[in-house]
VEXDO-670424 format. One record per atom (N, C-alpha, C): y, z, x. Coordinates in steps of 0.02 Angstrom, whole numbers, plus 50000, padded with zeros to 5 digits. Each point is the difference from the previous one (the first is absolute). Layout:
N
+-------+-------+-------+
| north |    up |  east |
+-------+-------+-------+
|     Y |     Z |     X |
...
+-------+-------+-------+
This chain:
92
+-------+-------+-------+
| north |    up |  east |
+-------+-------+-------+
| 49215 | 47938 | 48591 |
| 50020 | 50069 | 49994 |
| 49991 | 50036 | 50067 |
| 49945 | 49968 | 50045 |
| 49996 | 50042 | 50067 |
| 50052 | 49990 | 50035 |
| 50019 | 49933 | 49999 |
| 50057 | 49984 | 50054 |
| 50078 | 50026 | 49974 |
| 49981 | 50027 | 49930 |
| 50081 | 50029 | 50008 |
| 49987 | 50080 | 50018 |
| 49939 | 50027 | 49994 |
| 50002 | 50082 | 50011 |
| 50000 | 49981 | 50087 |
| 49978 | 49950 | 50021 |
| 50018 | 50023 | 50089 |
| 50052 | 49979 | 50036 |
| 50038 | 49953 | 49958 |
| 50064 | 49984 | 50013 |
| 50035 | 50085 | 49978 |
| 50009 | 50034 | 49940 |
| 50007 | 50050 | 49997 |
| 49991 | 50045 | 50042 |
| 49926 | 50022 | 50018 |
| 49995 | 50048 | 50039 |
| 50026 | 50003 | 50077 |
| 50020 | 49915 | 50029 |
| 50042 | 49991 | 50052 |
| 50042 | 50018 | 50020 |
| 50066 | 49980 | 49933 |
| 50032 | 50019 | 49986 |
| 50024 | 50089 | 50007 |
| 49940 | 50045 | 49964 |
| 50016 | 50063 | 50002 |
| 50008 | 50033 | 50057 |
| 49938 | 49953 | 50056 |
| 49977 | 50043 | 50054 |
| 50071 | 49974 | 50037 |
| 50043 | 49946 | 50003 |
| 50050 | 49984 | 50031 |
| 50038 | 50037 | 49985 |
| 50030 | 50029 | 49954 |
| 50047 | 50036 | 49985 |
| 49973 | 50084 | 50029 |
| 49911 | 50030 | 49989 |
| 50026 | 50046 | 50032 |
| 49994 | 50036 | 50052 |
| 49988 | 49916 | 50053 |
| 50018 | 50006 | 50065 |
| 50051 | 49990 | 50035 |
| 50053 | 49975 | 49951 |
| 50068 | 49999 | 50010 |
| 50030 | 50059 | 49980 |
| 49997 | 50037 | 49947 |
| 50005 | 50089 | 50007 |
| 49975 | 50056 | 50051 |
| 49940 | 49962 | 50025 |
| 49976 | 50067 | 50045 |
| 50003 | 49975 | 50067 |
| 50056 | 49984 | 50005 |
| 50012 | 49986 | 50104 |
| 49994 | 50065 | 50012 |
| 50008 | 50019 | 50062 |
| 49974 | 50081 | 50010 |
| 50043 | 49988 | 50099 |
| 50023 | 50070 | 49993 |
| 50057 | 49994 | 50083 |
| 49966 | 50080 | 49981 |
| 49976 | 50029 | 50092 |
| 50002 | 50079 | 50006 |
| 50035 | 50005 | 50074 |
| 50055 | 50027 | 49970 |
| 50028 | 50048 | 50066 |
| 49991 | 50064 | 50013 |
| 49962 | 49984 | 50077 |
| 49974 | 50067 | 50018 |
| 50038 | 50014 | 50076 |
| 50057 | 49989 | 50021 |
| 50044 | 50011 | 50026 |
| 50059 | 50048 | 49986 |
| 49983 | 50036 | 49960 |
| 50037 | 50048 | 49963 |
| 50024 | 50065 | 50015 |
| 50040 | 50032 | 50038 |
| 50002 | 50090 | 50021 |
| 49959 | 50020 | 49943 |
| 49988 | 50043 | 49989 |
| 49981 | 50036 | 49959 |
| 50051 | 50048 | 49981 |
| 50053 | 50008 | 50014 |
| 50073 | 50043 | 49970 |
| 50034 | 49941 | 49966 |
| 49982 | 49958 | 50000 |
| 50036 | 49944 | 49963 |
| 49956 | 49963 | 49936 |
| 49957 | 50037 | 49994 |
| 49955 | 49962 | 49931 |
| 50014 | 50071 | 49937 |
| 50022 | 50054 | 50002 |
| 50033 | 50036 | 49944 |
| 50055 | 49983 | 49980 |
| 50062 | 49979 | 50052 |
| 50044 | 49947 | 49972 |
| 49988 | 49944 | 49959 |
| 49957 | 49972 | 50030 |
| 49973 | 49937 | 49967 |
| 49980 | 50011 | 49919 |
| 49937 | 50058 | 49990 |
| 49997 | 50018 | 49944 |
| 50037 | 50042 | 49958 |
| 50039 | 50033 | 50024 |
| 50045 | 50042 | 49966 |
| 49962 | 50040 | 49953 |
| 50045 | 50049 | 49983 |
| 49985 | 50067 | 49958 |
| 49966 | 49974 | 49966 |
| 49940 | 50015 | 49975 |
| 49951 | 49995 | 49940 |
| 49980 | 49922 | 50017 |
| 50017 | 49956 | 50033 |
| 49983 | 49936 | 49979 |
| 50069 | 49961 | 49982 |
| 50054 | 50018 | 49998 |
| 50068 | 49969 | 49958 |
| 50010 | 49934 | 50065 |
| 50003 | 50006 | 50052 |
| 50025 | 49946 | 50035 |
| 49968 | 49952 | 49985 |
| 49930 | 50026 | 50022 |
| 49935 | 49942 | 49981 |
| 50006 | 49978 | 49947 |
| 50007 | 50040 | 49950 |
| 50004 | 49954 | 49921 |
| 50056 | 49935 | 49997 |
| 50039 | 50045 | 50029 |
| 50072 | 49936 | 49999 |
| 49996 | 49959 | 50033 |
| 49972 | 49987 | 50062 |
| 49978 | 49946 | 50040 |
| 49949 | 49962 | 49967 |
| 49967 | 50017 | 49966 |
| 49948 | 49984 | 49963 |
| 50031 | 49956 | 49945 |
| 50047 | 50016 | 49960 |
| 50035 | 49959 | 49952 |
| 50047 | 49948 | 50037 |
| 50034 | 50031 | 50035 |
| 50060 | 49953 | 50016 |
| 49971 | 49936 | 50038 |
| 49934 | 50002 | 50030 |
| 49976 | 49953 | 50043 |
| 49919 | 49971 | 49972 |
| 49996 | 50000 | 49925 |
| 49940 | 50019 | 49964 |
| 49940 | 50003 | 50035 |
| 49977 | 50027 | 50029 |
| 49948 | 50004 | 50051 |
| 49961 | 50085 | 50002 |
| 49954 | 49983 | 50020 |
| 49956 | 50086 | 49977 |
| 50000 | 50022 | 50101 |
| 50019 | 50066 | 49994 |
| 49997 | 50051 | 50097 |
| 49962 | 50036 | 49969 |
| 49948 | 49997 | 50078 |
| 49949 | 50063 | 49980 |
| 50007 | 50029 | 50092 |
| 50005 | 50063 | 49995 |
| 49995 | 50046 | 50055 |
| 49944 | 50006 | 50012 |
| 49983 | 50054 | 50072 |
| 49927 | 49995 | 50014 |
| 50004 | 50087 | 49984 |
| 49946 | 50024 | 49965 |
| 49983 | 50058 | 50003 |
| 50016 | 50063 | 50070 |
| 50026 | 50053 | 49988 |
| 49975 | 50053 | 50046 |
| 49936 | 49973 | 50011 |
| 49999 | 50018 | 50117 |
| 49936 | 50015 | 50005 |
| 49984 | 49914 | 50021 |
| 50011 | 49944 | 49985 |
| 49998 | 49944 | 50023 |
| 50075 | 49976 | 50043 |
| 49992 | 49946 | 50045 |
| 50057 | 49976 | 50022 |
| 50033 | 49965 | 49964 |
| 50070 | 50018 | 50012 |
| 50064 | 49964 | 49960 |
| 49986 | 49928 | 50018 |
| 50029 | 49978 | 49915 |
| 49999 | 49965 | 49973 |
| 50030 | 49981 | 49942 |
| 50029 | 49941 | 49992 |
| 50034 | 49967 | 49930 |
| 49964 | 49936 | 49997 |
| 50000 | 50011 | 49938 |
| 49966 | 49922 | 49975 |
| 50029 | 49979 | 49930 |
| 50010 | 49943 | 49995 |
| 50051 | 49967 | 49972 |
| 49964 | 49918 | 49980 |
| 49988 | 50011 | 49926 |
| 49966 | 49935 | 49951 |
| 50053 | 49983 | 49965 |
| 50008 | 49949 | 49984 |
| 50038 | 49942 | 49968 |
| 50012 | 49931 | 50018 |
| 50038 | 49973 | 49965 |
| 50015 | 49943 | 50008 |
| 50026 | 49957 | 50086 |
| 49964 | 49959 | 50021 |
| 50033 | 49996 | 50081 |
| 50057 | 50046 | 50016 |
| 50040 | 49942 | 49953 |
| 50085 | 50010 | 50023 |
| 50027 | 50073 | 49991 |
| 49973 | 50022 | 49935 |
| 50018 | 50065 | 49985 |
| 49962 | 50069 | 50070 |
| 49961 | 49982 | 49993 |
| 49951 | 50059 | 50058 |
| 50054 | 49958 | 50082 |
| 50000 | 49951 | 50021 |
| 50049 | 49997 | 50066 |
| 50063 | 50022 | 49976 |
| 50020 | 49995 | 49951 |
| 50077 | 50036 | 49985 |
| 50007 | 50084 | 50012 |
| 49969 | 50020 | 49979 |
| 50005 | 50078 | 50003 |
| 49953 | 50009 | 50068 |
| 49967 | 49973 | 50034 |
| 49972 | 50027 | 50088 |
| 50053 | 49970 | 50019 |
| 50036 | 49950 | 49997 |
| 50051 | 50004 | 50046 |
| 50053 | 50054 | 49963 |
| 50021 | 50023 | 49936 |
| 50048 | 50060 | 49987 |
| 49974 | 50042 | 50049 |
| 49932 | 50037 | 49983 |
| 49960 | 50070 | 50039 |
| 50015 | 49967 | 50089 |
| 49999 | 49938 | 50035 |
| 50006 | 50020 | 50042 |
| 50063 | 50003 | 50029 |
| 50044 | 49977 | 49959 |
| 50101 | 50010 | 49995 |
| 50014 | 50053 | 50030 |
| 49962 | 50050 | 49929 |
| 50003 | 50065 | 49994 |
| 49969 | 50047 | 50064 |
| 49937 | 49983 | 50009 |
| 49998 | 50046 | 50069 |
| 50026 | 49988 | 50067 |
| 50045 | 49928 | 50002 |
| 50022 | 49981 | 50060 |
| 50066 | 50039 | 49983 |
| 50048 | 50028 | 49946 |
| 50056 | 50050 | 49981 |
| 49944 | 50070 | 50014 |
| 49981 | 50012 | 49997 |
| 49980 | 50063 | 50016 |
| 49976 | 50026 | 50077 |
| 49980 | 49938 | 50020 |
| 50002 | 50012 | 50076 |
| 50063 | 49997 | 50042 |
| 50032 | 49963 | 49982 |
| 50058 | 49982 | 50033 |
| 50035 | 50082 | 49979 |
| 49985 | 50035 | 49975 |
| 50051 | 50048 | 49978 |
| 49998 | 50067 | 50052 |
+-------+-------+-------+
């Protein structure tokens, strides 16, 4: 019975260290992270679904920052969208 709860608990901790990869970009204008989050949170939410992955901003009062948990592939998919996106906004 031990060896299947730590085969189990292996198991769990594998999976949710494969959910919590973690990327922070702190290369960011700071006129370009309200875009990012949009009115109330709406961009962020949708980036949030479409790329299932959780963005967290950095508070007023600390340096900018995004940080971005999920799945490898999913969290490099959307830092490379965000940095798509601010390389169109510079170029502009």
């Amino acid at each position: 019975c031990l060896e299947t709860a730590k085969q189990e608990l292996a198991k769990k901790l594998n999976d949710y260290e494969l959910h919590n990869f973690t990327v922070e970009l702190t290369d960011i204008k700071p006129e370009l992270i309200p875009q990012l989050r949009g009115r109330n949170g709406t961009e962020a939410s949708r980036l949030e679904k479409k790329f299932d992955v959780r963005i967290e901003f950095s508070r007023k009062g600390e340096p900018d920052k995004i940080v971005i948990k999920g799945l490898q592939k999913n969290v490099q998919d959307l830092e490379s969208f965000i940095r798509k996106k601010i390389q169109d906004e510079e170029s502009k």
